[in-house]
MARMIGU-459088 format. One record per residue (C-alpha): x, y, z; residue number from 1. Coordinates in steps of 0.25 Angstrom, whole numbers, plus 5000, padded with zeros to 4 digits. Last residue first. Example, Ala and Ser with C-alpha at 12.3 -4.5 7.8 and 13.67 -1.06 7.14 Angstrom:
BEGIN
DRENSE   east   north     up   num
DRENSE   5055    4996   5029     2
DRENSE   5049    4982   5031     1
//
This chain:
BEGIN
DRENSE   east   north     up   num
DRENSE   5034    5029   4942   150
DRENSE   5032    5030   4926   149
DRENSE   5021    5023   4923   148
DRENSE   5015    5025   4936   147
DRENSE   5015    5039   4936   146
DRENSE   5006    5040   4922   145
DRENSE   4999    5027   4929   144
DRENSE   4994    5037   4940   143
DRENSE   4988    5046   4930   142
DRENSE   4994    5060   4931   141
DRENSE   4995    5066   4917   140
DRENSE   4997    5078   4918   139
DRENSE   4987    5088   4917   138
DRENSE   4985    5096   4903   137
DRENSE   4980    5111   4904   136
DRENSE   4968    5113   4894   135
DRENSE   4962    5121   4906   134
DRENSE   4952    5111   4906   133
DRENSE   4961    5100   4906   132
DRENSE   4967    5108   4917   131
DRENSE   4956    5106   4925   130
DRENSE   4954    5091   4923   129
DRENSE   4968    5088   4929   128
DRENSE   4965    5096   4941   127
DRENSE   4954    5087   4944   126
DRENSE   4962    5073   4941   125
DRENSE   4972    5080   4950   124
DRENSE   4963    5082   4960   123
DRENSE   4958    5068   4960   122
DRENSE   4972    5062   4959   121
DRENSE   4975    5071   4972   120
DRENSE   4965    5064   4979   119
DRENSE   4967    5050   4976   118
DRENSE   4981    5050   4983   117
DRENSE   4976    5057   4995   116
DRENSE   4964    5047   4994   115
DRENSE   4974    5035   4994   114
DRENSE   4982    5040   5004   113
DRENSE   4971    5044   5014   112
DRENSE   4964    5030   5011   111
DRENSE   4976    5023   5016   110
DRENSE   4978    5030   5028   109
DRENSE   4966    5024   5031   108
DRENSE   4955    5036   5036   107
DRENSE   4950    5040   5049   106
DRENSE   4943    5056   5047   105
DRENSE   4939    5067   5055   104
DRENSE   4932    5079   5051   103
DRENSE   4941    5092   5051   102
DRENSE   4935    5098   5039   101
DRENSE   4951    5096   5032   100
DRENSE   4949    5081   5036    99
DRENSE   4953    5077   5050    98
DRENSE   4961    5066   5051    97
DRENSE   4963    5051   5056    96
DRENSE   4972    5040   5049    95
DRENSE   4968    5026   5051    94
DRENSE   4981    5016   5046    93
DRENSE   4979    5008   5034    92
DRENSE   4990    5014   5026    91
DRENSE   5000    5009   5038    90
DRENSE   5015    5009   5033    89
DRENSE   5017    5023   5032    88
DRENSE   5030    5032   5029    87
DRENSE   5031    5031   5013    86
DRENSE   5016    5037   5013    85
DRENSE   5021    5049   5021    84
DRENSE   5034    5053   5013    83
DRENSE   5024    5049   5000    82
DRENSE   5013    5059   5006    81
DRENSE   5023    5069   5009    80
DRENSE   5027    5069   4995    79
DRENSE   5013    5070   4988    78
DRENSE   5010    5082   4999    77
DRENSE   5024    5090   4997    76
DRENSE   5021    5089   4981    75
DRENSE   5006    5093   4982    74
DRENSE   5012    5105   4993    73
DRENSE   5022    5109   4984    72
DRENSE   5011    5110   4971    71
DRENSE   5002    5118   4978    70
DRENSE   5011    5127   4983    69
DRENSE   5016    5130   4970    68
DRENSE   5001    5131   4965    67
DRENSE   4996    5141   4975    66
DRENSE   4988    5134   4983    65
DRENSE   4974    5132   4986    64
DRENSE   4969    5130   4999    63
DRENSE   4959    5117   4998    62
DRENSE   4964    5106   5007    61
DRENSE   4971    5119   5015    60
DRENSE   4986    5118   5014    59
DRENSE   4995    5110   5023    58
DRENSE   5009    5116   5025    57
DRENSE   5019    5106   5028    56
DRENSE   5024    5098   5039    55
DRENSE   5013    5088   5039    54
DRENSE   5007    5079   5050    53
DRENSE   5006    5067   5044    52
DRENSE   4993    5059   5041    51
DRENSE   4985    5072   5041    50
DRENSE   4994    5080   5034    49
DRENSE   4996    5069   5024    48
DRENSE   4980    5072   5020    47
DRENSE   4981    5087   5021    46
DRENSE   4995    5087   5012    45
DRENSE   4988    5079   5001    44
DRENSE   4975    5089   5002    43
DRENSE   4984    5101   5001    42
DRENSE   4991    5096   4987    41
DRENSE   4977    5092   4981    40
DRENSE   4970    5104   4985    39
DRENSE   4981    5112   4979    38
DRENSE   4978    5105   4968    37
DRENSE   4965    5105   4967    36
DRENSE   4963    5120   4971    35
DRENSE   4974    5124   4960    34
DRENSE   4965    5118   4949    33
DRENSE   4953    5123   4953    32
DRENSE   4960    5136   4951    31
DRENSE   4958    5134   4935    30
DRENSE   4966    5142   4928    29
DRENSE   4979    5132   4924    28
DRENSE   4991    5139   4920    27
DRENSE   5000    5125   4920    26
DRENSE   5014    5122   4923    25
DRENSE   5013    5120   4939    24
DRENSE   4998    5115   4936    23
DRENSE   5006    5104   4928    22
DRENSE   5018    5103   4938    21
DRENSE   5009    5100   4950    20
DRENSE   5000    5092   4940    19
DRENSE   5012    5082   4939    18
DRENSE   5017    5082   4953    17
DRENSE   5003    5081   4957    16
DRENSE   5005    5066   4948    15
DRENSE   5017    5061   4955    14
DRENSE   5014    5064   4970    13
DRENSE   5000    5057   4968    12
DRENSE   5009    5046   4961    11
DRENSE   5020    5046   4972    10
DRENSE   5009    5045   4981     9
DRENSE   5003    5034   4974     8
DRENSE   5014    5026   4973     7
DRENSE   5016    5027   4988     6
DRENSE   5002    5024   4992     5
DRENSE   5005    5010   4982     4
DRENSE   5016    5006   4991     3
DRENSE   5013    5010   5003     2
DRENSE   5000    5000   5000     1
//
């Protein structure tokens, strides 16, 4: 199972790095786009945060950051999650937290990990679709595009 949750975390790590430099490089208008990004780079820091006390800045699920900022804190998540996933052994361990409403939640490790990981692919799937409509090309980020080569 470490296994496998690491592969995906190299992917996840993998494919923002793409759409990191394709929004880096692209004029897109659409500020929907900077909301699921920055979205996506704050919710992966929020998760880890409550399974490791972080040392770094943790922005608000929806605060929208500048794009630089955005783009550190997607890469600081994806290789925080790597150091962290590389350390545990028990995936079925319960974690408890406190969502961002403050309701409180008992969840597998296991479940946290794959949703984290599931997550992001949502948002890039979303911000794919709006730079179509800007006539801007994503990347292609398809697990088996990493997989091929990784």
């Amino acid at each position: 199972m470490k296994d496998q949750f690491l592969r995906l975390y190299q992917y996840n790590l993998w494919a923002n790095n793409l759409f990191s430099e394709t929004l880096a490089n692209s004029s897109f208008k659409n500020e929907k786009v900077s909301v699921l990004f920055s979205h996506t780079a704050a919710a992966q820091l929020i998760w880890l945060n409550r399974l490791s006390k972080l040392d770094v800045k943790i922005p608000d699920v929806w605060e929208v950051m500048p794009l630089p900022e955005a783009i550190d804190s997607l890469r600081t998540g994806g290789t925080l999650w790597l150091e962290y996933l590389e350390k545990q052994s028990d995936f079925e361990q319960i974690i408890s937290y406190q969502n961002t409403k403050g309701t409180a939640f008992e969840t597998p490790l296991k479940d946290i990990v794959v949703h984290v990981a599931n997550h992001g692919t949502h948002h890039r799937g979303q911000i794919a679709t709006l730079l179509r409509a800007e006539n801007i090309a994503p990347p292609a980020s398809d697990f088996i595009f990493f997989s091929r080569n990784n």
